[in-house]
Phi, psi and omega in degrees: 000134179277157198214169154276142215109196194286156197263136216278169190272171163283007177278319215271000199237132187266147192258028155266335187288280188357293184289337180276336175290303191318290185325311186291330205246339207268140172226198176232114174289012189262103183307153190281113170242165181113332218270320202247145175301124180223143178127214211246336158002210229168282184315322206280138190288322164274199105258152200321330165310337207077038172248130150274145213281161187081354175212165209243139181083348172254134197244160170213116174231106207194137208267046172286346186271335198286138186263015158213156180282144154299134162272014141280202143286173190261037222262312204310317180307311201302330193278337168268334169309344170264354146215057165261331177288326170321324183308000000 
């Protein structure tokens, strides 16, 4: 089992230990986008406003609405999208 401290040579790594390290370790620097249903659907959670449907007055702007990743950040999407809902 890999442990902490110097690090086992490459003879040494059983590749379940790997996969359990990489798995413990490994993230993303990427917001989940995509995530949330938008549109006119029955299923979709937003509407084309950005309101969520079913309550009254409340928007999201969050980029779960966006439906593909940017190959930037995303801070850039989010900001314009709080300001079309503003609008």
């Amino acid at each position: 089992m890999l442990s902490a401290g110097t690090p086992p040579k490459p003879a040494d790594w059983a590749v379940e230990d790997l996969l359990t390290a990489i798995g413990n370790s490994a993230t993303t620097i990427f917001y989940r986008v995509g995530i949330c249903r938008t549109g006119i659907a029955d299923r979709a959670v937003i509407d084309p406003q950005l309101r969520v449907k079913r309550d009254n007055g409340l928007h999201v702007i969050v980029a779960s609405i966006v439906r593909w990743m940017v190959s930037d950040n995303t801070a850039s999407p989010k900001l314009m999208i709080t300001e079309q809902a503003d609008k």
